[in-house]
Biopython code that builds the backbone (N, CA, C, O; Angstrom):
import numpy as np
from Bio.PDB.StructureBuilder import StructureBuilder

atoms = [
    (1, "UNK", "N", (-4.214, -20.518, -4.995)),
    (1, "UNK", "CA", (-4.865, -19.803, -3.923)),
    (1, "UNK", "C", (-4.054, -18.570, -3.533)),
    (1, "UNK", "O", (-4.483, -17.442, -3.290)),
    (2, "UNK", "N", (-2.631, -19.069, -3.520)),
    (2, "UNK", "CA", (-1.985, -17.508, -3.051)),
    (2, "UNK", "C", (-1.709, -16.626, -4.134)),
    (2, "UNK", "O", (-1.016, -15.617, -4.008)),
    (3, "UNK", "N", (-2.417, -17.110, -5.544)),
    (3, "UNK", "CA", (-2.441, -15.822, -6.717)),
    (3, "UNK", "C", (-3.183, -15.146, -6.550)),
    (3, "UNK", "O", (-3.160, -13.958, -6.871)),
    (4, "UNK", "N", (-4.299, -15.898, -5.834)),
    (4, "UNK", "CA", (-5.924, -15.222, -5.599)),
    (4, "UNK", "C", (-5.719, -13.978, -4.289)),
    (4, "UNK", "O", (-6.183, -12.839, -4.343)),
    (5, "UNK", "N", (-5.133, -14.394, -3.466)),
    (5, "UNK", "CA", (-4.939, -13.792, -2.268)),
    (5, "UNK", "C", (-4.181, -12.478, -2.561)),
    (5, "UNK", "O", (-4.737, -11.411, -2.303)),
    (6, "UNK", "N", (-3.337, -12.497, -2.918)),
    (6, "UNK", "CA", (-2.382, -11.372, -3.861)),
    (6, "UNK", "C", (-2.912, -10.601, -4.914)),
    (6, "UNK", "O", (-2.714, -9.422, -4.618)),
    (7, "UNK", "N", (-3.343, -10.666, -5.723)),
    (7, "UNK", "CA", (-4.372, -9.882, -6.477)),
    (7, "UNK", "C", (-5.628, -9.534, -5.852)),
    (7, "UNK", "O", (-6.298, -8.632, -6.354)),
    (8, "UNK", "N", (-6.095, -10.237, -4.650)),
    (8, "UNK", "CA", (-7.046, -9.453, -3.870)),
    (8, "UNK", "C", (-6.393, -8.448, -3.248)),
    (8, "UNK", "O", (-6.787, -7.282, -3.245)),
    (9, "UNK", "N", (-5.536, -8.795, -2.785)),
    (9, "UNK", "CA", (-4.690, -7.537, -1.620)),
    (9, "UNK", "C", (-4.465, -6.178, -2.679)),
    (9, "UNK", "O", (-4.902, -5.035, -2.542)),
    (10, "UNK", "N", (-3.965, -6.518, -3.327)),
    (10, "UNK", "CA", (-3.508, -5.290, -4.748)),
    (10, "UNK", "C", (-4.917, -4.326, -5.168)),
    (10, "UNK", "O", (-5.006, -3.099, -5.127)),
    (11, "UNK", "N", (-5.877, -5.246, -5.544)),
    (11, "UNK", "CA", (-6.966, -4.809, -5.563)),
    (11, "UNK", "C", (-7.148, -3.837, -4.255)),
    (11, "UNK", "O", (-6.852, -2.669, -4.509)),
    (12, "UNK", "N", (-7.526, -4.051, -3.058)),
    (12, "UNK", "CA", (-7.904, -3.641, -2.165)),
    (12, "UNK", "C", (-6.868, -2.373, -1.366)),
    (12, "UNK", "O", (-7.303, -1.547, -0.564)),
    (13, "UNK", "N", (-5.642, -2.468, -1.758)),
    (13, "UNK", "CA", (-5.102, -1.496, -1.856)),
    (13, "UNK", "C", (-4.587, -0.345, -2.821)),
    (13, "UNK", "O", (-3.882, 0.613, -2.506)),
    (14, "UNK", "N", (-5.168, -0.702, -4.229)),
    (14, "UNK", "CA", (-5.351, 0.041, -4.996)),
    (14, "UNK", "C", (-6.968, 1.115, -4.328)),
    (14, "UNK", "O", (-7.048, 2.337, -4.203)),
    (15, "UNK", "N", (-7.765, 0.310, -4.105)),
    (15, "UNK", "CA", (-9.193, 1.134, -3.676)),
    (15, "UNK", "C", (-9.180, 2.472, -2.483)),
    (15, "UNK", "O", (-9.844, 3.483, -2.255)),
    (16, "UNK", "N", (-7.657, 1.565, -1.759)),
    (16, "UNK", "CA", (-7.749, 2.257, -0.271)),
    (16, "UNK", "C", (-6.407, 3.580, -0.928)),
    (16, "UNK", "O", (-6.428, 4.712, -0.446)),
    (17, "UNK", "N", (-5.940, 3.411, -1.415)),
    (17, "UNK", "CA", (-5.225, 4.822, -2.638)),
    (17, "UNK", "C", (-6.167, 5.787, -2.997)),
    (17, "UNK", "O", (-6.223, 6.969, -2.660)),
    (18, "UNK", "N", (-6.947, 5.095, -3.768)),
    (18, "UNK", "CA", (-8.111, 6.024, -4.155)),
    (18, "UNK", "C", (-8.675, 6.702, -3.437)),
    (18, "UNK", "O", (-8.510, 7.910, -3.610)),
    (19, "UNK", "N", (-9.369, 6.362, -2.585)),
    (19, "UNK", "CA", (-9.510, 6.809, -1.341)),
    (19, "UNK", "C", (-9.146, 7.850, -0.685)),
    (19, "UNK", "O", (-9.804, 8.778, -0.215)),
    (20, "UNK", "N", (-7.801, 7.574, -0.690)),
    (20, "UNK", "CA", (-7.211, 8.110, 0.315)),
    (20, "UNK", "C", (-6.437, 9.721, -0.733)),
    (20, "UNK", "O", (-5.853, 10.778, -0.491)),
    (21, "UNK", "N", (-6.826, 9.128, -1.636)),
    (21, "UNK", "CA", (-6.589, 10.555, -2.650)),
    (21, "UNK", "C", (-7.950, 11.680, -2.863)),
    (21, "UNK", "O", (-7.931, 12.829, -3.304)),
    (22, "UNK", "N", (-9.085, 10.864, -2.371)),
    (22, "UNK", "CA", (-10.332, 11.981, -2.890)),
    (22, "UNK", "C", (-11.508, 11.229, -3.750)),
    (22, "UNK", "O", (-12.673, 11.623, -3.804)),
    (23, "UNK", "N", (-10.936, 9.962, -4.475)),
    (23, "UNK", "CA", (-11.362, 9.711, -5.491)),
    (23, "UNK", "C", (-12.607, 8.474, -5.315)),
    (23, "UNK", "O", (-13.310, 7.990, -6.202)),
    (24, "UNK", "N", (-12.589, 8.148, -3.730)),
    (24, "UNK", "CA", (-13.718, 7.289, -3.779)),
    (24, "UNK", "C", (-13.866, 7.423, -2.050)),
    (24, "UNK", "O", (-12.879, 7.890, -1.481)),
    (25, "UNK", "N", (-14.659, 7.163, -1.482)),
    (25, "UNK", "CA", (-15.290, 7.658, 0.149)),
    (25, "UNK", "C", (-14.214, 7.488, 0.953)),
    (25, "UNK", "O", (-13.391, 6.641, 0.604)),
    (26, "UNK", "N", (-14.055, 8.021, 1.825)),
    (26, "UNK", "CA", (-13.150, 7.809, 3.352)),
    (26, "UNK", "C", (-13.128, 6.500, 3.527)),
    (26, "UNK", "O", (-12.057, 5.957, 3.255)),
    (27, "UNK", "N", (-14.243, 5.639, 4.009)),
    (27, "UNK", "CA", (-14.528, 4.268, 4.554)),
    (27, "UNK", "C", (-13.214, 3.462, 3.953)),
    (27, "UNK", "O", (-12.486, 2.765, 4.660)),
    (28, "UNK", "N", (-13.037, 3.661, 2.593)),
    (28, "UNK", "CA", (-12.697, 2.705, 1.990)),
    (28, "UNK", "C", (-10.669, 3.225, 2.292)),
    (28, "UNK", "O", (-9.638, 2.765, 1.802)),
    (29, "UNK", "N", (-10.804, 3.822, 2.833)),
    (29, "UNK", "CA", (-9.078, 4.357, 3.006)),
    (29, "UNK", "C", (-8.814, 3.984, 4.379)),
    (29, "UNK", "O", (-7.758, 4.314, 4.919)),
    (30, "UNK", "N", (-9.867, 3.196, 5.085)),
    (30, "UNK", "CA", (-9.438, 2.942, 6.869)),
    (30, "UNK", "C", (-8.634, 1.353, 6.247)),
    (30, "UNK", "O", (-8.862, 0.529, 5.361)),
    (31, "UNK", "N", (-7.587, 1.571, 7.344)),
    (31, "UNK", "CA", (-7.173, 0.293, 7.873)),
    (31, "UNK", "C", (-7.069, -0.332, 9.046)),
    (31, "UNK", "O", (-7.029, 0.294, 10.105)),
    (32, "UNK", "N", (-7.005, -1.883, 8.959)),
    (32, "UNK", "CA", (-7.244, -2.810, 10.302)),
    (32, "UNK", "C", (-6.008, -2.264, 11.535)),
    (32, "UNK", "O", (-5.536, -1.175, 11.206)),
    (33, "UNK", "N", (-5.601, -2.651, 12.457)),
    (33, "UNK", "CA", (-4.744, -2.665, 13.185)),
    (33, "UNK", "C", (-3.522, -3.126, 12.677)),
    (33, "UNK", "O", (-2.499, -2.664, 13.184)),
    (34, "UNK", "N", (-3.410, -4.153, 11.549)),
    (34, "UNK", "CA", (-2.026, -4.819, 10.889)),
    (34, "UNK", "C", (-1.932, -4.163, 9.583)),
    (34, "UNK", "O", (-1.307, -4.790, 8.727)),
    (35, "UNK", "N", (-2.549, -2.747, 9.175)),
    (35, "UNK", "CA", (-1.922, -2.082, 8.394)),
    (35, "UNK", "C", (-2.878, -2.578, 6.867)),
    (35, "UNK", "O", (-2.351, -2.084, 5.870)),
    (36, "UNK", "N", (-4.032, -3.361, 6.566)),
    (36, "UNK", "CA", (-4.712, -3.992, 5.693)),
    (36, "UNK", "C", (-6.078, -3.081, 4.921)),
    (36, "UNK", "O", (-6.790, -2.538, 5.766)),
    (37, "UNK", "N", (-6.374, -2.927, 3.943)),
    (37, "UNK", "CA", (-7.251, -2.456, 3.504)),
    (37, "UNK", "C", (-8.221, -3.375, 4.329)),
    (37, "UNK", "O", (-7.943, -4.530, 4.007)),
    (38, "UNK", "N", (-9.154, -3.370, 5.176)),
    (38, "UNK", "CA", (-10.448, -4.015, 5.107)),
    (38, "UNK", "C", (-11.587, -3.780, 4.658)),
    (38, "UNK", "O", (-12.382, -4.720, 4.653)),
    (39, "UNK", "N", (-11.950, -2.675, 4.228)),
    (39, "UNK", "CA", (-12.928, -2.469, 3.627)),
    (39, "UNK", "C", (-12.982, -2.591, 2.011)),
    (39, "UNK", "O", (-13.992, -2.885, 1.370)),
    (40, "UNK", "N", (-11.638, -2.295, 1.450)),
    (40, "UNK", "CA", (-11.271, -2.551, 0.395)),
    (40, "UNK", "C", (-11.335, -4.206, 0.122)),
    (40, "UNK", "O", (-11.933, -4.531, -0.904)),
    (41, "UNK", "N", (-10.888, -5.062, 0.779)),
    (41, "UNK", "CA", (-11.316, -6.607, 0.736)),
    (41, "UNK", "C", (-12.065, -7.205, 0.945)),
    (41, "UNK", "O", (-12.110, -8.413, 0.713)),
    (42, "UNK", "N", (-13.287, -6.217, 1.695)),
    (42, "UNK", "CA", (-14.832, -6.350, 1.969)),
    (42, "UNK", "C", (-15.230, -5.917, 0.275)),
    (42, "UNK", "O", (-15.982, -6.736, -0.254)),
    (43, "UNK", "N", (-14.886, -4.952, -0.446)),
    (43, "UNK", "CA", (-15.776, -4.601, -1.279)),
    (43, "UNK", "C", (-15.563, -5.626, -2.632)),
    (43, "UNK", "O", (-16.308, -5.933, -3.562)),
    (44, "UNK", "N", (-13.900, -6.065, -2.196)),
    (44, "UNK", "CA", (-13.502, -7.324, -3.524)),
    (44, "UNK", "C", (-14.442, -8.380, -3.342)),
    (44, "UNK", "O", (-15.098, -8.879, -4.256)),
    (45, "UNK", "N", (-14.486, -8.675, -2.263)),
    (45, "UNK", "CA", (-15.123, -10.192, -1.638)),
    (45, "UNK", "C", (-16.769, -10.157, -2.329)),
    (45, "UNK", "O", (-17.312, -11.077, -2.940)),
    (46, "UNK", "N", (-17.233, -9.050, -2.071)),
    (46, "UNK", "CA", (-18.788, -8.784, -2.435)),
    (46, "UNK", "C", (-19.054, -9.095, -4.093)),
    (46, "UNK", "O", (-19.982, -9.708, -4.620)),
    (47, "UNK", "N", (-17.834, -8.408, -4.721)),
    (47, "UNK", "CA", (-17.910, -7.852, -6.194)),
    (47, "UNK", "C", (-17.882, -10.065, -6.523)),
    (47, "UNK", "O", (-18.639, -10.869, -7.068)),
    (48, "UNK", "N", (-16.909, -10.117, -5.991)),
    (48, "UNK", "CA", (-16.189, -11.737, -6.679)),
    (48, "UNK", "C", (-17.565, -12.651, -5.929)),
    (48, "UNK", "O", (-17.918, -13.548, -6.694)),
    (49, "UNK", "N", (-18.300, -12.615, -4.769)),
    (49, "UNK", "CA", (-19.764, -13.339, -4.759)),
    (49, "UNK", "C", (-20.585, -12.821, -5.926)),
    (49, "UNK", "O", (-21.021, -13.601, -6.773)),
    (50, "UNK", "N", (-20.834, -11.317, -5.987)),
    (50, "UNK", "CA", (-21.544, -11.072, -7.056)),
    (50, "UNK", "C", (-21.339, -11.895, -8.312)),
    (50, "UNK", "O", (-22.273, -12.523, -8.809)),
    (51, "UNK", "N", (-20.376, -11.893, -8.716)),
    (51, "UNK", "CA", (-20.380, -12.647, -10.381)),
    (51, "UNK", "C", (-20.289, -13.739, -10.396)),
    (51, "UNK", "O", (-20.551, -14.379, -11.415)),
    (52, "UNK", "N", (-19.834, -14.382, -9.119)),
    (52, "UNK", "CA", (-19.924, -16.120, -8.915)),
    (52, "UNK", "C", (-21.180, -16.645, -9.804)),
    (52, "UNK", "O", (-21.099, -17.570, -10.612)),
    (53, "UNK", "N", (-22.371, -15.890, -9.517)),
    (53, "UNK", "CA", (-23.724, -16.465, -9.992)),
    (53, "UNK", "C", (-24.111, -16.112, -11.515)),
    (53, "UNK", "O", (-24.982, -16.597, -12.238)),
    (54, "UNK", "N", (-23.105, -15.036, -11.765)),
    (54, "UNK", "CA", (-23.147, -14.929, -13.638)),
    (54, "UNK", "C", (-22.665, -15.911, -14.352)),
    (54, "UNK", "O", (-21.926, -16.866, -14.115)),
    (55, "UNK", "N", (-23.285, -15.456, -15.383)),
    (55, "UNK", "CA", (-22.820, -16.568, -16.676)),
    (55, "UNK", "C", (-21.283, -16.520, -17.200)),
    (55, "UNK", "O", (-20.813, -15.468, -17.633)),
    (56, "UNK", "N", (-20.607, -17.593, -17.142)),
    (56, "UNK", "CA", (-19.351, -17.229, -17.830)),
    (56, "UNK", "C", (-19.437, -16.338, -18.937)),
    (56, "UNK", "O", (-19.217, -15.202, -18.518)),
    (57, "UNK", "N", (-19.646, -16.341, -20.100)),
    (57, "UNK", "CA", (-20.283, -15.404, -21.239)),
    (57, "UNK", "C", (-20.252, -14.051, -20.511)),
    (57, "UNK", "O", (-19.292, -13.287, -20.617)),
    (58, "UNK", "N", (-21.188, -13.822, -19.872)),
    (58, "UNK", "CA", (-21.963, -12.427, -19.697)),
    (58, "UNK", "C", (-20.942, -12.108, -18.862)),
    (58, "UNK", "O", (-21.018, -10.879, -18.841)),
    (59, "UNK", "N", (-19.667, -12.540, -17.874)),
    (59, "UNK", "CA", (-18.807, -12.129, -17.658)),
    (59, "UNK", "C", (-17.207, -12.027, -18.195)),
    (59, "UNK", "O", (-16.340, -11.426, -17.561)),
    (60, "UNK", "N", (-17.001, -12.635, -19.320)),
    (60, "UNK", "CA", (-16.034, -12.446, -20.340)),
    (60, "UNK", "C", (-16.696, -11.028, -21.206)),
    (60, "UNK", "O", (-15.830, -10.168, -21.361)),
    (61, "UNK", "N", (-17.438, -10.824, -21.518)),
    (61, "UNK", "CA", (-18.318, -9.881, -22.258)),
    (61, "UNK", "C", (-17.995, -8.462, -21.423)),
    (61, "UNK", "O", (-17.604, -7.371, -21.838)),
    (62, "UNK", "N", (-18.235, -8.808, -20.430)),
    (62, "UNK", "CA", (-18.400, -7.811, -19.100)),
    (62, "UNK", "C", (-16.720, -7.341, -19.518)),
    (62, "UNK", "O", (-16.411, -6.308, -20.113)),
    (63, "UNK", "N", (-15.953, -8.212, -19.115)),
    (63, "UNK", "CA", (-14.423, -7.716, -18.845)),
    (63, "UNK", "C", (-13.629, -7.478, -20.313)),
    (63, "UNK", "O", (-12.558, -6.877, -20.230)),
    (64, "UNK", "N", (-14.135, -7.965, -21.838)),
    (64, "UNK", "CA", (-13.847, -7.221, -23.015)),
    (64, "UNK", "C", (-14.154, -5.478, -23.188)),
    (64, "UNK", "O", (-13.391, -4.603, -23.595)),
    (65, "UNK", "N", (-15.189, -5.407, -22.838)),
    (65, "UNK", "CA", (-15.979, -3.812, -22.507)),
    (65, "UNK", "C", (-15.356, -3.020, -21.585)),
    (65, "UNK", "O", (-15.273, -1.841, -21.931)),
    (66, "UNK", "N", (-14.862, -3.314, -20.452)),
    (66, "UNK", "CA", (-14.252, -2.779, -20.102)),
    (66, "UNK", "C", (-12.760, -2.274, -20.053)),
    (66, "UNK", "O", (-12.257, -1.225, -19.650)),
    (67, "UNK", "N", (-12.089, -3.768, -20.790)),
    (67, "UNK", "CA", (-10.852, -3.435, -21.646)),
    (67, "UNK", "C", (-11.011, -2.750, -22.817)),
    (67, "UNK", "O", (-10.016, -2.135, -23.201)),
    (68, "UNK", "N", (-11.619, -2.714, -23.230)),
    (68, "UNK", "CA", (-12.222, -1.590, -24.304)),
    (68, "UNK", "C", (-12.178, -0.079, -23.812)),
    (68, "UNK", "O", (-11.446, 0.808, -24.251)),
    (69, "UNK", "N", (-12.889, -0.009, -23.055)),
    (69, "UNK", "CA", (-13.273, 1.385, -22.417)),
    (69, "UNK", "C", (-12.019, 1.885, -21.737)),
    (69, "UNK", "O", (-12.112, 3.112, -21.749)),
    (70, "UNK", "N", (-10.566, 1.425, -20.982)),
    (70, "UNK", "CA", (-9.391, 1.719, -20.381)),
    (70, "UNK", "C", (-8.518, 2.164, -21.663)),
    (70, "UNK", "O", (-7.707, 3.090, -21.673)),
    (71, "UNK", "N", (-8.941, 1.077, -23.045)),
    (71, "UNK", "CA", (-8.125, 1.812, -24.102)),
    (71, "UNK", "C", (-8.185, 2.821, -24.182)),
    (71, "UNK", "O", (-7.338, 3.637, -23.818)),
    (72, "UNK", "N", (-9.795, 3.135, -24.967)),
    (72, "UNK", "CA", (-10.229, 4.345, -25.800)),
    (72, "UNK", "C", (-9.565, 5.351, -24.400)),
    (72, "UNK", "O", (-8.937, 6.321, -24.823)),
    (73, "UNK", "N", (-9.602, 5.282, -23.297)),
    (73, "UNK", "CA", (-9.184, 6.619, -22.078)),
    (73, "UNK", "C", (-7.777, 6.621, -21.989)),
    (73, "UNK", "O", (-7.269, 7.688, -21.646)),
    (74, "UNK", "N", (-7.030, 5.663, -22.223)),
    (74, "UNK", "CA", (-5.734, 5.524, -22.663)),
    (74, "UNK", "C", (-5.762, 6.586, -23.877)),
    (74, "UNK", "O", (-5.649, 7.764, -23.538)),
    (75, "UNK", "N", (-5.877, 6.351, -25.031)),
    (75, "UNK", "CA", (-5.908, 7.395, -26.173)),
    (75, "UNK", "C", (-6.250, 8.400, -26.136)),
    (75, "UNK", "O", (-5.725, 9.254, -26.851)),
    (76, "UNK", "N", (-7.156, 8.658, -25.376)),
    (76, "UNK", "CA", (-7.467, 10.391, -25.455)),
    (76, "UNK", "C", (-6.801, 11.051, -24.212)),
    (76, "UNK", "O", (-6.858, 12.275, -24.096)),
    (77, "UNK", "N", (-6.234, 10.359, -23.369)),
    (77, "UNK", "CA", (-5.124, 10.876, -22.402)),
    (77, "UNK", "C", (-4.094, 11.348, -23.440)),
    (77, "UNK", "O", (-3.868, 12.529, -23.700)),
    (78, "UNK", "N", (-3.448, 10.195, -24.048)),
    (78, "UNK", "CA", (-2.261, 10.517, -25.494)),
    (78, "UNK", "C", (-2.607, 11.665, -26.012)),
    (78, "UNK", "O", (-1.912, 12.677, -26.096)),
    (79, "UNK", "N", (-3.826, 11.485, -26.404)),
    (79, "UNK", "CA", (-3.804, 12.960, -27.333)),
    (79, "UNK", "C", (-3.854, 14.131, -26.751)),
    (79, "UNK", "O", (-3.136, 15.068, -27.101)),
    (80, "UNK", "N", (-4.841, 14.202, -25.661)),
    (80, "UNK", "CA", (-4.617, 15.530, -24.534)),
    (80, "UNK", "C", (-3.691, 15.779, -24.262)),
    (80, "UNK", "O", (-3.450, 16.965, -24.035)),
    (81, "UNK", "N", (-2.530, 14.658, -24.123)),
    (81, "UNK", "CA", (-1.575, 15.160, -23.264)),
    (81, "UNK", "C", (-0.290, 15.654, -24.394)),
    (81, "UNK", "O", (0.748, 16.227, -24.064)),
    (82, "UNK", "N", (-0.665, 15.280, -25.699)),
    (82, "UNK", "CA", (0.085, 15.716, -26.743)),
    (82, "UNK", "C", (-0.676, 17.252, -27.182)),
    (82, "UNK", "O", (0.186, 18.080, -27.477)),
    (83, "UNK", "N", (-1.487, 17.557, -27.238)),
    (83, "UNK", "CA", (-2.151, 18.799, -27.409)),
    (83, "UNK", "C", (-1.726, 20.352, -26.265)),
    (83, "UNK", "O", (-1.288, 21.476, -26.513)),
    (84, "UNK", "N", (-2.135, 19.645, -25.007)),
    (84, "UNK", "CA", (-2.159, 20.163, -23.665)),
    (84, "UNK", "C", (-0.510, 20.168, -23.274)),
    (84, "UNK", "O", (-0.112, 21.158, -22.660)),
    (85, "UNK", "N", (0.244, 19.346, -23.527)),
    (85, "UNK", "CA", (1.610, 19.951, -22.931)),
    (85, "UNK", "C", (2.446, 19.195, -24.249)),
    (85, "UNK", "O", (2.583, 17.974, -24.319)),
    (86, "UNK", "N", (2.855, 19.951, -25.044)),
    (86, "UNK", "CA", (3.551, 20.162, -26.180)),
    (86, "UNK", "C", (4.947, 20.113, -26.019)),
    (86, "UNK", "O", (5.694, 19.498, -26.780)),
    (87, "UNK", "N", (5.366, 20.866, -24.864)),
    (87, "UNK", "CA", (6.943, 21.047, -24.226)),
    (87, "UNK", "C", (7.580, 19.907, -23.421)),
    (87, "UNK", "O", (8.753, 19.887, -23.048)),
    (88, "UNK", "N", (6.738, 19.043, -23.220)),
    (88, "UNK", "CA", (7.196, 17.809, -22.405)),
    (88, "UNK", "C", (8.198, 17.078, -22.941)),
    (88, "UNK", "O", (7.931, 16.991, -24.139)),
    (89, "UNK", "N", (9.100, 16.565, -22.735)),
    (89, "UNK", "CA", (9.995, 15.841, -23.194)),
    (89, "UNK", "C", (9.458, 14.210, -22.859)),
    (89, "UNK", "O", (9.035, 13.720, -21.812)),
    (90, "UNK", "N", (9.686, 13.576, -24.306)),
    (90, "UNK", "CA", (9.442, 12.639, -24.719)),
    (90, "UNK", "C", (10.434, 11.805, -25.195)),
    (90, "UNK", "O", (11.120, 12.351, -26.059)),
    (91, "UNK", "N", (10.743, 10.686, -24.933)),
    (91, "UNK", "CA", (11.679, 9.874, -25.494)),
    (91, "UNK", "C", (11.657, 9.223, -26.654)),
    (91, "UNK", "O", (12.602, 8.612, -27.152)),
    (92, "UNK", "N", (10.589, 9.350, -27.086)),
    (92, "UNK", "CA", (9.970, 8.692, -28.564)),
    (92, "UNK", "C", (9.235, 9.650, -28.840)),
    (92, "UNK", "O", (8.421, 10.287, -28.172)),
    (93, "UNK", "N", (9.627, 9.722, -30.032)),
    (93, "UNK", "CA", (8.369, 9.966, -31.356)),
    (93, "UNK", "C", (7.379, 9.539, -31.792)),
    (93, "UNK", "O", (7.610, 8.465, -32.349)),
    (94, "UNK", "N", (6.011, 9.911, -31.853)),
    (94, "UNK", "CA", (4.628, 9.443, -32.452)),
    (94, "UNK", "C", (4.942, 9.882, -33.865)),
    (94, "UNK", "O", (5.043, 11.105, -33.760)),
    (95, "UNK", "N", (5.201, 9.481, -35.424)),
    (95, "UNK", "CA", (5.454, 10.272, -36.481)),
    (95, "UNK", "C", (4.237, 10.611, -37.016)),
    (95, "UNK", "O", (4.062, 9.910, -38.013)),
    (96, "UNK", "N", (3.013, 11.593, -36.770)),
    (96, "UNK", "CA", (2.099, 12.343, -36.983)),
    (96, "UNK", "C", (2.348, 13.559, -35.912)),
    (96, "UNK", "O", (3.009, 13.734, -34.888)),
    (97, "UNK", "N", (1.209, 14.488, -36.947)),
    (97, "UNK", "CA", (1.191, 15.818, -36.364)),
    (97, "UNK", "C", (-0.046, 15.769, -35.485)),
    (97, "UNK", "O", (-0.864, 14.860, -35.623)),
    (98, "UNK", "N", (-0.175, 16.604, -34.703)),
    (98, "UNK", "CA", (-1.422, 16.404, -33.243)),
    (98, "UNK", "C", (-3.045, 16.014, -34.092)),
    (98, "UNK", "O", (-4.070, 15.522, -33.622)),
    (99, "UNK", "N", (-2.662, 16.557, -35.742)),
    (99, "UNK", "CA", (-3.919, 16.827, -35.620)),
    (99, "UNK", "C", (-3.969, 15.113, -36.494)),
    (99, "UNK", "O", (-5.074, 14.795, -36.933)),
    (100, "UNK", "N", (-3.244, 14.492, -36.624)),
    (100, "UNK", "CA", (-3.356, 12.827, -36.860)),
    (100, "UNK", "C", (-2.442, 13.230, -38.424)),
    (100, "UNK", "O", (-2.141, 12.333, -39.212)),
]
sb = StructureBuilder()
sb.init_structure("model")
sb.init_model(0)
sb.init_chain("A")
sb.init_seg("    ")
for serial, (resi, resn, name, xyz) in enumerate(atoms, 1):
    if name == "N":
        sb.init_residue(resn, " ", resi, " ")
    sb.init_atom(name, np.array(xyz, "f"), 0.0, 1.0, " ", f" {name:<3s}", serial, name[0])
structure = sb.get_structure()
């Protein structure tokens, strides 16, 4: 229970970051009086009823696809950012040239 509680909080303050950077509405960047995302743990709470009623399947499926989709944006960050800033200092070597 307190893994659950902790990865909700993380969650919900990852949202209220976002937020609070531009990247998703105001609402979600307010906090309670003790310093807490609440709206951010309002929107976990909703998401985690939502899939309660899915199919195990159709939600393993769900969360392969989307580990999928963080790769492929992982990689083309790599490559942009190997294209786009060339001068950066790197501690490792990729042994290919930009263009593969």
């Amino acid at each position: 229970l307190a893994l659950f509680q902790a990865e909700m909080s993380t969650d919900a303050l990852g949202i209220m970051g976002m937020a609070e950077r531009g990247m998703l509405p105001k609402i979600f960047a307010t906090r309670s009086p003790h310093g807490t995302a609440t709206y951010g743990i309002l929107l976990g709470t909703i998401v985690i009823i939502g899939m309660s009623v899915a199919d195990f399947r159709d939600i393993v499926e769900m969360l392969n696809f989307t580990y999928a989709i963080s790769l492929l944006m992982e990689y083309a960050a790599f490559i942009k950012l190997r294209i786009t800033r060339k001068e950066v200092y790197r501690p490792y070597r990729v042994p290919l040239n930009t263009a593969g």
